[in-house]
C-alpha positions as CSV (number, residue, x, y, z in Angstrom):
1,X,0.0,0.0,0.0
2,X,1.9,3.8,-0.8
3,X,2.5,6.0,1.7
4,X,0.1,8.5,2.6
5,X,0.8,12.0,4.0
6,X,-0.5,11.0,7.3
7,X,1.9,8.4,7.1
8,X,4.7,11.3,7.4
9,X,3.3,13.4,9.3
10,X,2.8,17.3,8.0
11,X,4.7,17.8,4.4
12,X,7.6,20.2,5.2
13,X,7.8,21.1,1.3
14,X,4.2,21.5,0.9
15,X,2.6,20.4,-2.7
16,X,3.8,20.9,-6.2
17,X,5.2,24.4,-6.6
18,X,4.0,24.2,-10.6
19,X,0.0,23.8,-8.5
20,X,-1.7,27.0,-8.9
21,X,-0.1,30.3,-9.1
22,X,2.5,30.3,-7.1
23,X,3.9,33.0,-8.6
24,X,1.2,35.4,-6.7
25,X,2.7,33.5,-3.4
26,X,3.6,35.7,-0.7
27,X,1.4,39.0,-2.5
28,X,-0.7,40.6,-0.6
29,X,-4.0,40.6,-2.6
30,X,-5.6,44.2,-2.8
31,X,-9.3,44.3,-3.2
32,X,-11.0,46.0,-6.1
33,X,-14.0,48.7,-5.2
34,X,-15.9,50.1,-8.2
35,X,-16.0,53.8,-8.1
36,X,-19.5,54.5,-7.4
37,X,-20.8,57.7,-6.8
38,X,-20.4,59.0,-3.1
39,X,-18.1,56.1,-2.1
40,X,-14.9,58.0,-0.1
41,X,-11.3,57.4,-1.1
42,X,-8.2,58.5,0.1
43,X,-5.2,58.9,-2.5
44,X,-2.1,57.3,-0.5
45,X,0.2,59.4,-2.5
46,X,-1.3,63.0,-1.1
47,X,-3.2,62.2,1.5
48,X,-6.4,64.2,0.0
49,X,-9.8,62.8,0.4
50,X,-12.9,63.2,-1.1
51,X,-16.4,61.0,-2.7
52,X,-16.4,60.0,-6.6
53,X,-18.7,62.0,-8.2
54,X,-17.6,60.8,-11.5
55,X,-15.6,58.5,-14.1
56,X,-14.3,59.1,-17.3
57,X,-12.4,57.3,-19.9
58,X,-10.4,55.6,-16.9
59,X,-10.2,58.2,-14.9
60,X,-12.2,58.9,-11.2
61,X,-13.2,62.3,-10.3
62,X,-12.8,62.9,-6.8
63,X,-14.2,65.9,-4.7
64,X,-13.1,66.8,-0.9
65,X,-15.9,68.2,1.4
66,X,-14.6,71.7,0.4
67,X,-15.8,71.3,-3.1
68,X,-11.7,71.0,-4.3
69,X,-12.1,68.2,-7.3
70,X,-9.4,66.4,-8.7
71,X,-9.1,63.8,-11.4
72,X,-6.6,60.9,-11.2
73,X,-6.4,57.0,-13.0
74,X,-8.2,54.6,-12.2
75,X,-6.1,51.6,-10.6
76,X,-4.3,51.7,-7.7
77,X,-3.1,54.1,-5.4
78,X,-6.0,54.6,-3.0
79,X,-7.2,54.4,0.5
80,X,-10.3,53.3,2.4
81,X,-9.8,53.5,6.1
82,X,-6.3,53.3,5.7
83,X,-6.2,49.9,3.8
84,X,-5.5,49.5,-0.1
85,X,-8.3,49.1,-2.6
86,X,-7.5,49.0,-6.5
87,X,-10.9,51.5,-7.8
88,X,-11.8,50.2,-11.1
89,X,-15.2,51.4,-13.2
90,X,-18.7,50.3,-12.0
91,X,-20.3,47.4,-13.5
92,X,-23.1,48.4,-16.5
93,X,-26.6,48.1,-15.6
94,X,-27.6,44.7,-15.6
95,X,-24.1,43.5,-14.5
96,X,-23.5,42.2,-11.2
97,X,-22.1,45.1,-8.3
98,X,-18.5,44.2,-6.5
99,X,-18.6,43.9,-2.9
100,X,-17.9,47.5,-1.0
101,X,-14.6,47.6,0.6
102,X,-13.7,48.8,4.1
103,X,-16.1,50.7,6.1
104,X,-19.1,52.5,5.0
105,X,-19.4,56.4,4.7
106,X,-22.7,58.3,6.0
107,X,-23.4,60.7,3.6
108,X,-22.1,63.0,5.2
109,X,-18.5,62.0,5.2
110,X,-18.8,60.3,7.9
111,X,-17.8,56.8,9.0
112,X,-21.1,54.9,9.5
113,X,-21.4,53.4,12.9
114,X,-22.7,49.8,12.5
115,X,-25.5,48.3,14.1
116,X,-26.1,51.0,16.1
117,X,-29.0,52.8,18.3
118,X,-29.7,55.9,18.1
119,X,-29.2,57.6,21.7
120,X,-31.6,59.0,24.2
121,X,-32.3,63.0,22.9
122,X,-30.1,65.2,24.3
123,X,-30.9,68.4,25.9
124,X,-29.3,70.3,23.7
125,X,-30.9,71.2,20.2
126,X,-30.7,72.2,16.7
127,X,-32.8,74.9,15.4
128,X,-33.2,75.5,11.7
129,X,-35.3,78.3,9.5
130,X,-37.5,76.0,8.0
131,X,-38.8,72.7,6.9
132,X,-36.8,72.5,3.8
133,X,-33.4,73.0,6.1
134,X,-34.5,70.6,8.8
135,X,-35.4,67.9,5.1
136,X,-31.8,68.5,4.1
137,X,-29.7,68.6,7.1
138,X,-31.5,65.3,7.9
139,X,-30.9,63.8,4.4
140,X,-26.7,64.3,5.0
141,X,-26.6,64.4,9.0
142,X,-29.2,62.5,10.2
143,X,-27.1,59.2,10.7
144,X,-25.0,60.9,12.1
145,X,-27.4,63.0,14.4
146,X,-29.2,60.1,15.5
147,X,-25.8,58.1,16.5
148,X,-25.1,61.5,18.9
149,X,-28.5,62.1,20.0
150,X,-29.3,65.4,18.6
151,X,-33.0,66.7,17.4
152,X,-33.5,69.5,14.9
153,X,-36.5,71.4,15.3
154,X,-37.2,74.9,13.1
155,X,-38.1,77.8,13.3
156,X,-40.6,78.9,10.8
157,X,-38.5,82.3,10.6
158,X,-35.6,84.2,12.5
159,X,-38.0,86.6,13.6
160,X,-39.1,83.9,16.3
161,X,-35.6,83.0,17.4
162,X,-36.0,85.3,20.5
163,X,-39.0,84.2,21.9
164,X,-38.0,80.5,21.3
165,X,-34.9,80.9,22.8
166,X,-37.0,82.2,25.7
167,X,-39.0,79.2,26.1
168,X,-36.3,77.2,25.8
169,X,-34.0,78.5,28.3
170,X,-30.6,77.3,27.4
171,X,-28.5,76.6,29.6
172,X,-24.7,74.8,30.7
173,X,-25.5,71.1,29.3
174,X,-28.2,72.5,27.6
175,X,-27.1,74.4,24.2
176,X,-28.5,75.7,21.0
177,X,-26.9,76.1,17.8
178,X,-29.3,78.0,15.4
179,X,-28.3,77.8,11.4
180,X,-29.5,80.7,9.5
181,X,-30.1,81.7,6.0
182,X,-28.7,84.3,4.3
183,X,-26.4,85.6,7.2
184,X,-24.3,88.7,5.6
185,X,-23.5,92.1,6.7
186,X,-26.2,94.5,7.0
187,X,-29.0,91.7,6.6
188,X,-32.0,91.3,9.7
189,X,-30.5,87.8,10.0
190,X,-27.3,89.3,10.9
191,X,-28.7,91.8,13.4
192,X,-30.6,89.3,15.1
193,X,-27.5,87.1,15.3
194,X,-25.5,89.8,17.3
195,X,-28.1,90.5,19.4
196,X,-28.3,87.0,20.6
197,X,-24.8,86.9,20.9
198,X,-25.2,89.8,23.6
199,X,-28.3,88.6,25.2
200,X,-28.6,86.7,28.6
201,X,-27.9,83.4,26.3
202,X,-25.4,84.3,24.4
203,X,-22.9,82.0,26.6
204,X,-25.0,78.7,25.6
205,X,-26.3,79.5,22.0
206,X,-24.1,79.9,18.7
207,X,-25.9,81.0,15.7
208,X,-23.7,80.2,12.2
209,X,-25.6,81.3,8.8
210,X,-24.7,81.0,5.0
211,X,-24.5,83.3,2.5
212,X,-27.6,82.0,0.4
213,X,-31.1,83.6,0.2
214,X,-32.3,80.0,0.5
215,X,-31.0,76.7,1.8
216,X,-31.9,75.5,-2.2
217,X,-29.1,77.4,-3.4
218,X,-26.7,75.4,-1.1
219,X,-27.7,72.1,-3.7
220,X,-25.1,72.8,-6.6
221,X,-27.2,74.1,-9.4
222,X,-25.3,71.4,-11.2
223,X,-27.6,68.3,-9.4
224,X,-30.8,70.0,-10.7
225,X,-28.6,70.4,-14.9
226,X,-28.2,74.3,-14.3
227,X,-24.7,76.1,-14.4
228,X,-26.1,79.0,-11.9
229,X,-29.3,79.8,-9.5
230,X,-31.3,82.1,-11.8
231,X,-30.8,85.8,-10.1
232,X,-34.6,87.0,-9.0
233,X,-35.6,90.6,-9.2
234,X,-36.6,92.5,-6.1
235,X,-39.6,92.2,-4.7
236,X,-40.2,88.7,-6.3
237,X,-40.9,85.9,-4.0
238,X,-37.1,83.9,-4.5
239,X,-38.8,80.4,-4.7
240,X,-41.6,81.5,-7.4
241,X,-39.3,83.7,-9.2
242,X,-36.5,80.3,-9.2
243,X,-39.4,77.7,-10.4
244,X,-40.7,80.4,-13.5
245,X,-37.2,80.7,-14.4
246,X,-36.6,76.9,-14.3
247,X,-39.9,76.3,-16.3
248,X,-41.6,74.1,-13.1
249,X,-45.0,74.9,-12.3
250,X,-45.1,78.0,-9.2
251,X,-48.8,78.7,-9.3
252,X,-49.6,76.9,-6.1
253,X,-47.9,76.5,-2.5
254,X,-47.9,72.6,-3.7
255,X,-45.9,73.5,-6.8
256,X,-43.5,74.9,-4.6
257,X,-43.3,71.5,-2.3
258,X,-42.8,69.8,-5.3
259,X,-40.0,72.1,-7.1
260,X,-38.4,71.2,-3.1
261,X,-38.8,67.3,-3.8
262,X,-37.1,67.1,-6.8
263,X,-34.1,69.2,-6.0
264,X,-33.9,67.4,-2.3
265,X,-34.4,64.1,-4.8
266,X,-31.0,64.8,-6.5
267,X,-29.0,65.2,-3.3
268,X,-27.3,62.5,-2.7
269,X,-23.9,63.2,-0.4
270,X,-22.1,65.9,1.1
271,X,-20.6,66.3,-2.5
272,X,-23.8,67.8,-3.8
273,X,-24.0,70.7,-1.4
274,X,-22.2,74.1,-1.1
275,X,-18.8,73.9,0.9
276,X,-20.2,77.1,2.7
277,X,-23.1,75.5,4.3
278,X,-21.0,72.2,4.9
279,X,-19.0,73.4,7.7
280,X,-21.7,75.8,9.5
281,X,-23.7,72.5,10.1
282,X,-20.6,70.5,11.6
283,X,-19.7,73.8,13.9
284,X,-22.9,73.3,15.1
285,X,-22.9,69.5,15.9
286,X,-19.4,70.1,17.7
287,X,-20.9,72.6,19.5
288,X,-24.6,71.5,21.0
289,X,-22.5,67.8,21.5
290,X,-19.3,69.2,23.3
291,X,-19.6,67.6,26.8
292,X,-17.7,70.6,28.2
293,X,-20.7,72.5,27.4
């Protein structure tokens, strides 16, 4: 009866060397990750970061959550949570989608926390102008909101800021952050802002504002196939005055919801917003979650 390897005990020069390729012995095997849109890469070269938001001819557009795009080759070369992935073009419709790589991203920027609950409310709040704010912070920061265990109410105007903060009565361990639109020099926004930075709450409240008349013109005019916001005479109402220049229907307060849906409908990451509203909303999670507060 041959031998068997049990017979020898454990074979110290393995199987045949021509078995397989043993010329990929010893290689440590990167993992491919299709460059879809929103997934977050880091270039090992540089260090800079940013989501895909497109693919050309071989090539992956990258943008950083300042709105900085670069363009580099496909291949490899890049990071996901400090680990090697080789980014190669998504699969076609129809074909079958490769396996993400390394941890997920909120769509934010953030990593995702897995399997997680979202935490008890804190004290501590969020206030924003309107609806359409509150529907868009939640779309990019709500993960991450709901892992902390912050609530965003709104306003329905700055003009009520003053009373609400009454009502509230903030407080050490009990802070407001207020994001506001169109915060510039010279604006009502801007003179309510100081005064509440004097007032008897100023200690526990921080209000941050963008530049835009509305929160839609902190979507990229690209995600909606426009190259610009339309500019809307005085004394036009901005929304109605942006849908008739867009073609949409603006007849009815419904029209308006809708125009809201689609643009909200094309956000899809942190990529697809204005850089200037990107850090006002993070300045404000630091500050209503700072436990020194």
């Amino acid at each position: 009866m041959p031998a068997t390897f049990d017979d020898f005990g454990p074979d110290r020069y393995g199987t045949d060397v021509l078995a397989g390729d043993w010329r990929a012995r010893g290689r440590t095997q990167i993992p491919e990750l299709a460059a879809e849109r929103d997934v977050v890469v880091e270039l090992a070269a540089d260090g800079f970061c940013g989501a895909v938001v497109g693919v050309e001819k071989g090539t992956v557009v990258l943008e950083d959550r300042f709105g900085k795009r670069r363009m580099y080759p496909l291949g490899h070369g890049f990071l996901v949570d400090g680990k090697p992935v080789r980014l190669v073009a998504p699969a076609r419709a129809g074909a079958p989608a490769a396996a993400p790589a390394g941890r997920l991203r909120t769509a934010s920027g953030s990593f995702a926390v897995e399997s997680s609950r979202a935490k008890v409310a804190l004290p501590s709040r969020i206030f924003v102008e309107g609806r359409h704010d509150a529907e868009l912070v939640e779309k990019i920061w709500g993960a991450d909101l709901r892992v902390e265990g912050v609530v965003v109410e709104y306003l329905e105007g700055v003009d009520r800021l003053e009373e609400l903060l009454d009502e509230f009565a903030p407080g050490r361990g009990r802070r407001v952050g207020v994001l506001v639109d169109h915060l510039v020099p010279g604006s009502k926004e801007q003179r309510i802002a100081e005064r509440v930075a004097r007032g008897r709450h100023g200690a526990h409240v921080l209000v941050v504002g963008h530049p835009f008349i509305d929160i839609w013109q902190a979507v990229k005019p690209a995600r909606v196939g426009r190259e610009a916001w339309p500019v809307i005479p005085r004394g036009t109402e901005w929304k109605h005055g942006v849908c008739a220049a867009f073609g949409w229907p603006h007849a009815e307060q419904a029209d308006i919801a809708r125009a809201w849906q689609r643009i909200l409908g094309q956000v899809r990451g942190y990529g697809d917003l204005e850089p200037a509203l990107l850090g006002r909303v993070e300045e404000l999670i630091d500050f209503v979650t700072d436990p020194e507060g």
